[in-house]
LUMZA-287493 format. One record per residue (C-alpha): residue number from 1; residue in three letters; x, y, z. Coordinates in steps of 0.1 Angstrom, whole numbers. Example, Ala and Ser with C-alpha at 12.3 -4.5 7.8 and 13.67 -1.06 7.14 Angstrom:
BEGIN
 pos code    px    py    pz
   1  ALA   123   -45    78
   2  SER   137   -11    71
//
This chain:
BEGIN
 pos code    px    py    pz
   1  UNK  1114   867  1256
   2  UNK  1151   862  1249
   3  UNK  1164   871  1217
   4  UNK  1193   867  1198
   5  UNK  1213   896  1204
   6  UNK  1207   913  1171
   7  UNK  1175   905  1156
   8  UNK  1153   932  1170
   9  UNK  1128   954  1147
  10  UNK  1121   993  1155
  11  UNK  1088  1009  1159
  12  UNK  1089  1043  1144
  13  UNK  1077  1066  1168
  14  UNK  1091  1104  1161
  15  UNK  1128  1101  1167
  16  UNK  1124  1139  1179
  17  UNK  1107  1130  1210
  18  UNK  1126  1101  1225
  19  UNK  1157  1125  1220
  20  UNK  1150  1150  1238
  21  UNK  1143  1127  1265
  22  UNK  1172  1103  1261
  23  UNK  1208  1108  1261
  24  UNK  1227  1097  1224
  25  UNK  1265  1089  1221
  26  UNK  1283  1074  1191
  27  UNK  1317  1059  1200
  28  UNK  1341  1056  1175
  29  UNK  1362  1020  1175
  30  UNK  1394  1016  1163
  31  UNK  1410   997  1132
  32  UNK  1394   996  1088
  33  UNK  1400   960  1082
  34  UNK  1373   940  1078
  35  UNK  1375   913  1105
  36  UNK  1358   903  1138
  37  UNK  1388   913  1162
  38  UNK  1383   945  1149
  39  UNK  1344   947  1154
  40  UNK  1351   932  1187
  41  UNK  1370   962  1198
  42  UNK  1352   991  1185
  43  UNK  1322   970  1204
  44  UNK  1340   970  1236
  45  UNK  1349  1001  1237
  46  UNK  1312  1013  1234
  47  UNK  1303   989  1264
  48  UNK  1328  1006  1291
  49  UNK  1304  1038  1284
  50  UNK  1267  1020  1285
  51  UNK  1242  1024  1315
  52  UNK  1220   991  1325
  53  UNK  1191  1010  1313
  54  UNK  1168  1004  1286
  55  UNK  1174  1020  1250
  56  UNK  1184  1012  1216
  57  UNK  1218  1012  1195
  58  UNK  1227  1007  1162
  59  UNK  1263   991  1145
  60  UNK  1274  1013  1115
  61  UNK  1307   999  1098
  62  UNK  1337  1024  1083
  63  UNK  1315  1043  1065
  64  UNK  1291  1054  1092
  65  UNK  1260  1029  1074
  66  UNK  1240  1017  1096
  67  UNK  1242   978  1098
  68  UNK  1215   967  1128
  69  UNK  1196   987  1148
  70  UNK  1183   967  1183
  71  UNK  1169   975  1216
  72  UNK  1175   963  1250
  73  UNK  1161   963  1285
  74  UNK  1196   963  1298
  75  UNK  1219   985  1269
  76  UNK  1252   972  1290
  77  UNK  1245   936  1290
  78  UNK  1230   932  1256
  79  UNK  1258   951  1235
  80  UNK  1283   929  1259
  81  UNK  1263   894  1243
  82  UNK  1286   911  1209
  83  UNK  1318   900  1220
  84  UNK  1310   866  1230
  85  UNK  1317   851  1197
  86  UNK  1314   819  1203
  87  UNK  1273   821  1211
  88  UNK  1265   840  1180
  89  UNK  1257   827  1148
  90  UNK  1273   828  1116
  91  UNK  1254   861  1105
  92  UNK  1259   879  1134
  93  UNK  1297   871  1134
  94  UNK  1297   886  1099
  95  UNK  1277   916  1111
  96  UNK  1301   921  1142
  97  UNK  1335   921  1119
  98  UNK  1317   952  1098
  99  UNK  1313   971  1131
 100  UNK  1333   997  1139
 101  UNK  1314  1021  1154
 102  UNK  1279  1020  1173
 103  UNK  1250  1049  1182
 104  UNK  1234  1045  1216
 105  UNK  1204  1061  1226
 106  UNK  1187  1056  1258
 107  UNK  1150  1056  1265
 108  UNK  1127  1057  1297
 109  UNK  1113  1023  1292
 110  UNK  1116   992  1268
 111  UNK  1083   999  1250
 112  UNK  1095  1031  1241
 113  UNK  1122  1015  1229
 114  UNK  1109   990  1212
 115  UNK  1090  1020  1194
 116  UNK  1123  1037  1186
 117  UNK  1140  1008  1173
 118  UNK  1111  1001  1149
 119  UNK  1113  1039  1135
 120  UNK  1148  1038  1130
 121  UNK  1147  1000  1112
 122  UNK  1120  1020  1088
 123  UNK  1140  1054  1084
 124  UNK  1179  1032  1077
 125  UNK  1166   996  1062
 126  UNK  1195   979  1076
 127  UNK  1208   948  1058
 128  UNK  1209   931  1093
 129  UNK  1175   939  1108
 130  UNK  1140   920  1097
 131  UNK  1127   946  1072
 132  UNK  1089   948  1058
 133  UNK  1096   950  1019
 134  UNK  1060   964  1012
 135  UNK  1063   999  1028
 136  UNK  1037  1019  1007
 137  UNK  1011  1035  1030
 138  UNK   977  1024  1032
 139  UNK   945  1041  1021
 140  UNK   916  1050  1041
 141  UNK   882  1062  1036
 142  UNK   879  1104  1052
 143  UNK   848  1116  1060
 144  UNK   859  1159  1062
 145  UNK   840  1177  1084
 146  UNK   856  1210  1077
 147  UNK   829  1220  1058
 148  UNK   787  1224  1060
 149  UNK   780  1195  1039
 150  UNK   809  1171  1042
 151  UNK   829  1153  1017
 152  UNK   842  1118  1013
 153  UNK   871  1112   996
 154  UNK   898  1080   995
 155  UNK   933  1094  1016
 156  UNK   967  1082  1018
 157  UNK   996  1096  1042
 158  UNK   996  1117  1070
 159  UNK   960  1122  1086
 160  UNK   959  1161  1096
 161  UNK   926  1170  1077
 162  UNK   898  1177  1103
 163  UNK   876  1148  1100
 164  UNK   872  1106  1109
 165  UNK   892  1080  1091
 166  UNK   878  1050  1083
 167  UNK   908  1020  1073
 168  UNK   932  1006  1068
 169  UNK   914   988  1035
 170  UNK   942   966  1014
 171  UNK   943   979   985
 172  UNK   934  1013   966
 173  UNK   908   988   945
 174  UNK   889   982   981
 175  UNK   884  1016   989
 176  UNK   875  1026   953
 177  UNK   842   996   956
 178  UNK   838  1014   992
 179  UNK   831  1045   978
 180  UNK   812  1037   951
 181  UNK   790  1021   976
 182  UNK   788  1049   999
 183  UNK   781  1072   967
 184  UNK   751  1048   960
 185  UNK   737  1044   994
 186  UNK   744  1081  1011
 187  UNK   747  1098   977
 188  UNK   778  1122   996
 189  UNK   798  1143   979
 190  UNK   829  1136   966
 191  UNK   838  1169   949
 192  UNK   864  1194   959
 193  UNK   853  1224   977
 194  UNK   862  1247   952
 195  UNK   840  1229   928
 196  UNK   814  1225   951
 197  UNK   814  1261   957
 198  UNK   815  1274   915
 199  UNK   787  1250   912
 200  UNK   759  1268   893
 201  UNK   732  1235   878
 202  UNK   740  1197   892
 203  UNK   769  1177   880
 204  UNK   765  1143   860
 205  UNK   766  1125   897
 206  UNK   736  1140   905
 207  UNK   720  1129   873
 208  UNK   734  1093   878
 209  UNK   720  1096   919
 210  UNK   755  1091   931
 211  UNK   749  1126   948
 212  UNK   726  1147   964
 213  UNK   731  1178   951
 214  UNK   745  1201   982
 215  UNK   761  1222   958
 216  UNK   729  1234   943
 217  UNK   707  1231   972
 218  UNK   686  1199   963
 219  UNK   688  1186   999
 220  UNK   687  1206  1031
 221  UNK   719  1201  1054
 222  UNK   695  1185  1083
 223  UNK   688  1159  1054
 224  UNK   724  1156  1042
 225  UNK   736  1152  1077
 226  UNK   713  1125  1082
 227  UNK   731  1111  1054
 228  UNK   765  1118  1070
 229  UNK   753  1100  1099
 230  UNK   738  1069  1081
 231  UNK   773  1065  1063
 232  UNK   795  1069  1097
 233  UNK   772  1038  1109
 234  UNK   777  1020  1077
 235  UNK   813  1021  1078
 236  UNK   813  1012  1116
 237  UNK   798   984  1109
 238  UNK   764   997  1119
 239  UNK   744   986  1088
 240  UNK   713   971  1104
 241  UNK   698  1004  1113
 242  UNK   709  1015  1081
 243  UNK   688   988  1060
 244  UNK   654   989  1085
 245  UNK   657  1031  1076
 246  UNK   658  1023  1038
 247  UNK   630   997  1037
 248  UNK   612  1016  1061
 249  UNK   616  1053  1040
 250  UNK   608  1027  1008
 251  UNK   570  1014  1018
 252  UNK   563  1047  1031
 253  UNK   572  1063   998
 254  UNK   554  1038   982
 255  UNK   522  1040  1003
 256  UNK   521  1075   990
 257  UNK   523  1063   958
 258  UNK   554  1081   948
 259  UNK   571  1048   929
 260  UNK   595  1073   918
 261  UNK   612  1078   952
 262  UNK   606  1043   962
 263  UNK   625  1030   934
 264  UNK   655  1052   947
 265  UNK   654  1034   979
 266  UNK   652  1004   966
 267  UNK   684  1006   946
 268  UNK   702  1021   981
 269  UNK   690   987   994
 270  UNK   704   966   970
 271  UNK   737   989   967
 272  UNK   737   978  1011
 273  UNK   728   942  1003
 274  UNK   753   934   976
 275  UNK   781   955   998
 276  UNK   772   933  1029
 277  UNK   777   903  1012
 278  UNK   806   913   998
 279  UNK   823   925  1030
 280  UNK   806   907  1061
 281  UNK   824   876  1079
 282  UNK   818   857  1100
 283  UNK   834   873  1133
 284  UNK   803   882  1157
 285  UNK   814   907  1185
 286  UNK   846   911  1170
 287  UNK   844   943  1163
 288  UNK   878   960  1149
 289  UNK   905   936  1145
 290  UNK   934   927  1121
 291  UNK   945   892  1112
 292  UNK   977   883  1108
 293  UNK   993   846  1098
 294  UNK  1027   832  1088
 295  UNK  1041   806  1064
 296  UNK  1078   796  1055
 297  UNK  1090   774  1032
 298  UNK  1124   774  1009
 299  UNK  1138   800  1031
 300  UNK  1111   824  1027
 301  UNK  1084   835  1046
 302  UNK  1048   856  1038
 303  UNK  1026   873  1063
 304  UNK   986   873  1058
 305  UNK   971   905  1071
 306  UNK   929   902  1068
 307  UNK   916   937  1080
 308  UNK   882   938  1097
 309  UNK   864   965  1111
 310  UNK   826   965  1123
 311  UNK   825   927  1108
 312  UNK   833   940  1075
 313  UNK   861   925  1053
 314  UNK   882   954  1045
 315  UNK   907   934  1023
 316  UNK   938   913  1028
 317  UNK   972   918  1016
 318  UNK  1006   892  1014
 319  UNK  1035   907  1029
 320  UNK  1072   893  1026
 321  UNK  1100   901  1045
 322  UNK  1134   902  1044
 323  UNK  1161   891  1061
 324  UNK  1147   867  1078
 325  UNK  1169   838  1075
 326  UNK  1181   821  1108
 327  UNK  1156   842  1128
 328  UNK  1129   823  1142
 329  UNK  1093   829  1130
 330  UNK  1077   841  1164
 331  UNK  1103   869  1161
 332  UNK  1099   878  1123
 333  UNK  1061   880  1134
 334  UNK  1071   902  1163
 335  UNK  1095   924  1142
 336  UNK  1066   930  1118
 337  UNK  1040   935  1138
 338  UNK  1059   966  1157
 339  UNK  1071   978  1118
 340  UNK  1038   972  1098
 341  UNK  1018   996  1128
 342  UNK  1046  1024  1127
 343  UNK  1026  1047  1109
 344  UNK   989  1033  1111
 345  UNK   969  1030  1143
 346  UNK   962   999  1156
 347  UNK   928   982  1162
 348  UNK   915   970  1197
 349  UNK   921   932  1189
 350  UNK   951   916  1169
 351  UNK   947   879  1163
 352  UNK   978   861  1154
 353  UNK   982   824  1145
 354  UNK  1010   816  1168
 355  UNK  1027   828  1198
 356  UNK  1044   863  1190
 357  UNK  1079   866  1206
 358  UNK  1074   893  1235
 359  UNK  1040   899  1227
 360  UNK  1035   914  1261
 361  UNK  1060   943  1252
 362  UNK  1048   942  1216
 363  UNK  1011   949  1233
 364  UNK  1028   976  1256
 365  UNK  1041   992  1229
 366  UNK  1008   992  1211
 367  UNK   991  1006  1239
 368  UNK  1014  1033  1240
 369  UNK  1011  1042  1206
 370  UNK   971  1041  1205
 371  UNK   968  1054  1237
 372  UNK   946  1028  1248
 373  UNK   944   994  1253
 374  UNK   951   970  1223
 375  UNK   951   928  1227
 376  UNK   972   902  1210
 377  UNK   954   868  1212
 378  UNK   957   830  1193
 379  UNK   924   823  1194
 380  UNK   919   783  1202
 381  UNK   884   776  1190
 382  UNK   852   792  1173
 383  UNK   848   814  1146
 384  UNK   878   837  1153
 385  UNK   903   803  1154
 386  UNK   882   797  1118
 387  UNK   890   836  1106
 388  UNK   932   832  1114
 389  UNK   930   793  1099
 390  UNK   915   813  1068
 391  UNK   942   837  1067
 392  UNK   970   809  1072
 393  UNK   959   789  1041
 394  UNK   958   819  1023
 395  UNK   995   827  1033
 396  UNK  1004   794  1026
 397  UNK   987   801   987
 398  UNK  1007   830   988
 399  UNK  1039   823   995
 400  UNK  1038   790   968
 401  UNK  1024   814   944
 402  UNK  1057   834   947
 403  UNK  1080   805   947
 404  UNK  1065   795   916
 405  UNK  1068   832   904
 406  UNK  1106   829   911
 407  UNK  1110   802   896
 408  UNK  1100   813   864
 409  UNK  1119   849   867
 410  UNK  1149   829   878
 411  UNK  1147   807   844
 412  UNK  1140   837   825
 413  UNK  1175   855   841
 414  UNK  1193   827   830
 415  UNK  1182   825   799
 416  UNK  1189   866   795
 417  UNK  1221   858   809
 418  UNK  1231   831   782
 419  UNK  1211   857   754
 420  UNK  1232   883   759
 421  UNK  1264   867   772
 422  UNK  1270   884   808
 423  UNK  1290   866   827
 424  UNK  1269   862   858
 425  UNK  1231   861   862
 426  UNK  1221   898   870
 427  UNK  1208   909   900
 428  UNK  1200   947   891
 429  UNK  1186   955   855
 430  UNK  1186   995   851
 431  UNK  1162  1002   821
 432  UNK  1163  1042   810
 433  UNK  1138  1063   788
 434  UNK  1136  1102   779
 435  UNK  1102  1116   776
 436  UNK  1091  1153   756
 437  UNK  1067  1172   736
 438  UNK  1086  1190   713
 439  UNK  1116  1193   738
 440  UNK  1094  1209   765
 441  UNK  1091  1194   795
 442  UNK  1117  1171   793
 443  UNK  1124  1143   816
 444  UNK  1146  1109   820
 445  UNK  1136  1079   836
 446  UNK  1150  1050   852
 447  UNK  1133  1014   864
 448  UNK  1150   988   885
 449  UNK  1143   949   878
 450  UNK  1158   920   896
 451  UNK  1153   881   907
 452  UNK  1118   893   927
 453  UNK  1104   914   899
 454  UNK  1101   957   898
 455  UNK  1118   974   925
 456  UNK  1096  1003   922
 457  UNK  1111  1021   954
 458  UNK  1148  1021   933
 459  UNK  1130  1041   904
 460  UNK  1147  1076   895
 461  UNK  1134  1104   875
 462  UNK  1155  1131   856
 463  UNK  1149  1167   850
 464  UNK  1171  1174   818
 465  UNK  1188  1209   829
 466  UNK  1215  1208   802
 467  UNK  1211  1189   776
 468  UNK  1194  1199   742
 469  UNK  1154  1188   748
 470  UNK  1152  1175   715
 471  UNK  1181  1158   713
 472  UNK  1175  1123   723
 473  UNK  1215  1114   725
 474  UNK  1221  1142   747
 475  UNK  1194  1134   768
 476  UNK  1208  1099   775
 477  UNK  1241  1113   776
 478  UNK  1232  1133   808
 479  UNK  1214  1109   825
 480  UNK  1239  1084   824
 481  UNK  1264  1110   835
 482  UNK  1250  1118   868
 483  UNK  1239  1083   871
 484  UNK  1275  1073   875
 485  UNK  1288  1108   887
 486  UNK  1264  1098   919
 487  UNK  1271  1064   922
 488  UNK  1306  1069   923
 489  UNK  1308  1095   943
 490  UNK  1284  1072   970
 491  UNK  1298  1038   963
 492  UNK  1330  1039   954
 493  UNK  1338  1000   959
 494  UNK  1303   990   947
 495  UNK  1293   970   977
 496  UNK  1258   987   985
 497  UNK  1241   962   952
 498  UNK  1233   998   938
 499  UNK  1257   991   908
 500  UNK  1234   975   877
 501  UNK  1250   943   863
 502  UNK  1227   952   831
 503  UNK  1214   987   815
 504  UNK  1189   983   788
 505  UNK  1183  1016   767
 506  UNK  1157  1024   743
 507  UNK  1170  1026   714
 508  UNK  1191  1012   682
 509  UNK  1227  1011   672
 510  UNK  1230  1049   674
 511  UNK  1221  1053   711
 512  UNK  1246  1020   724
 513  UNK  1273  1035   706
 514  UNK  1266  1069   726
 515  UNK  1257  1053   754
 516  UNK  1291  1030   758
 517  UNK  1312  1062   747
 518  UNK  1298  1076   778
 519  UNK  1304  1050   803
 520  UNK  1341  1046   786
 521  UNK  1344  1082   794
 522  UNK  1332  1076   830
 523  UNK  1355  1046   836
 524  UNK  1329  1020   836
 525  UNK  1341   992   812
 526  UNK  1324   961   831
 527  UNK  1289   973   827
 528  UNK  1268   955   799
 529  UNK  1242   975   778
 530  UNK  1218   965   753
 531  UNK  1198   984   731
 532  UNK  1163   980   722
 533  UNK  1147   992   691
 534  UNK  1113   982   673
 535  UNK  1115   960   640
 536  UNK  1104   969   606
 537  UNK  1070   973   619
 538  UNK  1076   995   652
 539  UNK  1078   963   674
 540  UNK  1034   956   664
 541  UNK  1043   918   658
 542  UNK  1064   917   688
 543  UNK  1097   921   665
 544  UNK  1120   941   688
 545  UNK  1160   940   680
 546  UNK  1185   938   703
 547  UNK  1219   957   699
 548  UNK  1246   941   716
 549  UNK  1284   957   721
 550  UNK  1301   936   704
 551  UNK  1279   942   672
 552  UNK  1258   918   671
 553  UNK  1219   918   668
 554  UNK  1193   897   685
 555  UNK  1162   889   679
 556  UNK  1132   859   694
 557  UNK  1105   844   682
 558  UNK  1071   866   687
 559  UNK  1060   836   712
 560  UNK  1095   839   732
 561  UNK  1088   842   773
 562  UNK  1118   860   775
 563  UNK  1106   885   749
 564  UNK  1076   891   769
 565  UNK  1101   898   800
 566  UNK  1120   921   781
 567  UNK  1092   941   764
 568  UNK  1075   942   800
 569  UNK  1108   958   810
 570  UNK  1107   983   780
 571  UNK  1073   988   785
 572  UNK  1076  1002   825
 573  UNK  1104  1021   815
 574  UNK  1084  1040   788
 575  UNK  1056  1040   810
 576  UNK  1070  1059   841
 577  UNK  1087  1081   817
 578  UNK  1053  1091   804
 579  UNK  1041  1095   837
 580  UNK  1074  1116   847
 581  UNK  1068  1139   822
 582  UNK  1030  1140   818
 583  UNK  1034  1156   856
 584  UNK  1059  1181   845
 585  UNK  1040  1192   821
 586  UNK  1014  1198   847
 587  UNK  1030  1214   870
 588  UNK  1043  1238   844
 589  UNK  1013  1250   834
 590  UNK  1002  1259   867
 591  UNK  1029  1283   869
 592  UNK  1048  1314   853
 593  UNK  1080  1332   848
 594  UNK  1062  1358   875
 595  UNK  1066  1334   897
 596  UNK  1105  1336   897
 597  UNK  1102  1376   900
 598  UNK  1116  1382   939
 599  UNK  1087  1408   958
 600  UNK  1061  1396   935
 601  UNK  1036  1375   955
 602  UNK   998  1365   945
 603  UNK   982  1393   944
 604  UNK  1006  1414   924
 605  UNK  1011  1386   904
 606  UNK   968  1385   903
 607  UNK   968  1422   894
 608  UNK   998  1425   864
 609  UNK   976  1390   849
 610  UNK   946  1411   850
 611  UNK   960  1435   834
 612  UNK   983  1422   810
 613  UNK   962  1393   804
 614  UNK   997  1367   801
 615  UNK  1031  1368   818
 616  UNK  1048  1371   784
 617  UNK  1030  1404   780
 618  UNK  1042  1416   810
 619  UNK  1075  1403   805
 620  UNK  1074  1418   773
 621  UNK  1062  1450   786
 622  UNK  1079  1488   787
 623  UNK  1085  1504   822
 624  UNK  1060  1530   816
 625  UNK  1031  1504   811
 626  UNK  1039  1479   840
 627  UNK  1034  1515   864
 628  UNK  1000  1519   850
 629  UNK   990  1483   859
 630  UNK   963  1488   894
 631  UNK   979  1477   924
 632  UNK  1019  1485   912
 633  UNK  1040  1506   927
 634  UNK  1067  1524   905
 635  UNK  1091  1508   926
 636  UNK  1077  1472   920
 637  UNK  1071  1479   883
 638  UNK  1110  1487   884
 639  UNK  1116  1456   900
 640  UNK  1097  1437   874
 641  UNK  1112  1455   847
 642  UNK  1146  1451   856
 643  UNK  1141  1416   861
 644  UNK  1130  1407   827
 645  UNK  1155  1434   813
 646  UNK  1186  1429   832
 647  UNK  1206  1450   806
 648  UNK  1186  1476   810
//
């Protein structure tokens, strides 16, 4: 297919191996000032250098950030498309007056590019490129079987534990009615091994029958692998077998007039009933396939992604990209498609509701990745034209639901905007919190808001290193400072839209006051903060007051939609604060000062425990006693020593 020159999406692939296979070169182009005769240069510079080969490249402006990353069949004759101003549109003319330098790195073939360019798109986000917003990873079901009586267990990220994978499923809410299924029907384990192996008397999920009872030996492994077995079906989409096991094992139990064990089996059959008609659709020899659609309107477009595997409905989620205007939609769904399976294997069978732009390279690329042979169809008729119909109304639904979502938080900006007299509507809100138990484990934390809601990949957490833990002031204090000290020090000129056109702190009068002395004292003067503190009551009738600069005070009526925006704002702050800290505090008491002495691994660490019974009677200890713990040298009980003592 022919693309503009610079809308092209990157498929992650490790950027490791296509280097050491391709050569990489970044010419530098002359001139600072931001105008196309300059982009046009540094661009042409880069040209006289490129091979008619296939690879990818990426335009970086003066301060080396990456602006668009594409890939070509022919590196020479696509880069040279740049300097034809003329053809391009306005977008790319504004991208090719920010170049002034470019990256070039040459592949084998344009699949693996294509792969490349995808990776890189993921790994730089550039402001130029078709991006998928919604980057979290998805979960899937693992079945371990590095162990006699295998465990399941819901798994994000990487997959390196020994075992199969069963996924992608939508959403952490799908796999969590999975398992619960899988508990009912198999009774597996779900317990750690560690637990499994201290196990002395059943646990409570045995005495619910959402186990078997491995751990204690209430079922032999040739039994419990049967089990393992039955569920590998189930989640294959094998469930017929399954169901004539059950109701067979049922009568016989109940022929032997054990009503007891029948009644077991009849619940598994109605945990397999009630999961089959909760996840079966209507796709006959389908098999494994994903689902994608697209819808645009106002501007903005949403992809549907419906997951099936074995003709069960493993969940759907709405995905919205960015940057999209002025591309056209078989491209955006092409971009995605390559981003959205950079990090997930890709099923046999993609059905798509429209023509994808290259979909023969896009299904190359796929290939490649899965190492076997994956199809991209638009089904025409029958069920599976009925299945991506399905998915396109629901995109449709989707999309209107977050134009009407919008349009709300947009009214609500405005009317913040006129609340608290900024002088433009904001498009970052920075909302900080400190978290602490009686100054230990102290943390800050900061949430970003804007026009489409949380931005939860712009959150930041603090460890307080210098500040006073129970000082709330100087806990804000140093948050802010290295806040600023950072963004300064990354954005000087503010043009990256990290720079928050609102803060909103937690607190009252006192905390703005120190809040603006410290931004005064960090040259920020065109920042606007706002305070929030409870009312009379602690903010229970929804009575919050809001502290403005120039002294004034603010408060809304307890039925106010934007007092339900801000306290929603308040709210997330305080609550990844709590979270922040809650896992500080965990960590921390997993570990000890001993873990900070240098020679002192786990098992002298193990052995001065045991015999000190706590690290602060060890730290607290005299020379002479830390040589008469087992296992210690003199020399190591020196070392310990004169850690703990360093003045001797």
């Amino acid at each position: 297919m022919n693309r503009t020159p610079a809308d092209r999406p990157e498929h992650p692939r490790s950027a490791e191996r296509f280097n050491e296979e391709a050569a990489t070169s970044t010419v530098q182009g002359g001139g600072e000032a931001p105008d196309i005769e300059a982009g046009i240069a540094a661009i042409r510079n880069v040209v006289k250098t490129l091979p008619v080969r296939p690879g990818v490249y990426r335009m970086q402006d003066s301060r080396g950030e990456v602006l668009y990353v594409g890939k070509a069949r022919a590196l020479k004759n696509r880069v040279t498309n740049y300097t034809q101003v003329s053809r391009l549109s306005k977008r790319l003319q504004r991208m090719v007056a920010q170049t002034r330098s470019m990256t070039i790195v040459t592949t084998h073939t344009e699949a693996e590019a294509l792969l490349l360019e995808a990776q890189l798109i993921k790994r730089f986000r550039p402001p130029y490129n078709v991006l998928l917003r919604d980057d979290k990873s998805f979960p899937f079901i693992l079945l371990r079987e590095d162990h006699a009586f295998p465990r399941v267990q819901k798994h994000r990220g990487a997959r390196r534990a020994k075992g199969q994978y069963f996924g992608p499923f939508a959403s952490a809410g799908s796999v969590t009615r999975t398992l619960n299924a899988l508990q009912k029907l198999f009774l597996l384990r779900s317990c750690s091994d560690s637990f499994f192996s201290n196990r002395s008397r059943p646990c409570l999920l045995y005495q619910i029958r959402r186990c078997s009872g491995p751990c204690v030996g209430r079922i032999e492994p040739d039994a419990y692998a049967e089990l393992v077995e039955d569920a590998k079906n189930f989640l294959a989409g094998k469930s017929t077998g399954v169901q004539a096991r059950l109701s067979k094992q049922m009568a016989e139990a109940a022929e032997r007039m054990d009503f007891e064990l029948a009644a077991i089996f009849r619940d598994r059959l109605r945990a397999l009933t009630y999961i089959q008609g909760s996840q079966t659709v209507h796709a006959e020899g389908l098999g494994d396939a994903d689902i994608f659609a697209l819808a645009a309107k106002g501007g903005a477009m949403c992809i549907q992604a419906f997951f099936i595997r074995g003709g069960q409905n493993w969940g759907h989620r709405a995905f919205f990209p960015s940057h999209t205007a002025d591309v056209p939609e078989d491209e955006v769904l092409s971009t995605f498609l390559v981003q959205f399976y950079e990090d997930m294997p890709p099923p046999r069978r993609i059905l798509v509701d429209r023509d994808v732009a290259e979909a023969e390279l896009v299904a190359e690329a796929l290939c490649e990745k899965a190492g076997r042979k994956v199809l991209i169809e638009r089904p025409q008729r029958g069920d599976r034209k009925k299945l991506v119909d399905q998915a396109s109304r629901n995109a449709i639904e989707a999309l209107d639901r977050r134009h009407a979502e919008s349009t709300t938080q947009t009214r609500l900006l405005r009317e913040l905007t006129d609340a608290f007299e900024l002088s433009d509507v904001p498009k970052r809100i920075e909302v900080y919190d400190n978290s602490h138990i009686m100054g230990t484990a102290a943390t800050g934390a900061m949430i970003v808001a804007g026009p489409e809601g949380f931005r939860k990949n712009s959150y930041r957490k603090f460890n307080i290193k210098k500040a006073a833990t129970d000082d709330d002031f100087a806990m804000m204090k140093e948050v802010l400072e290295r806040r600023f000290q950072r963004l300064e020090k990354d954005d000087p000129d503010r043009s990256s839209g990290e720079w928050p056109d609102l803060i909103l702190i937690d607190g009252g009068r006192g905390q703005l006051n120190a809040v603006l002395e410290i931004m005064e004292d960090a040259g920020v003067h065109d920042v606007p903060v706002v305070g929030v503190a409870k009312g009379p009551h602690h903010g229970r009738e929804g009575r919050e007051v809001f502290h403005l600069p120039n002294g004034r005070e603010l408060t809304f009526p307890v039925n106010s939609p934007l007092l339900f925006y801000l306290q929603r704002l308040r709210d997330e702050a305080h609550r990844f604060a709590i979270g922040t800290h809650r896992a500080k505090r965990a960590k921390s008491l997993t570990t000890s000062s001993l873990d900070e002495v240098p020679g002192i691994g786990p098992t002298r660490k193990r052995a001065l425990l045991m015999h000190f019974g706590t690290a602060r009677a060890v730290k607290g200890a005299a020379l002479d006693d830390l040589e008469k713990a087992p296992g210690i040298s003199k020399a190591t009980a020196r070392q310990v020593y004169d850690y703990f003592h360093p003045n001797g």
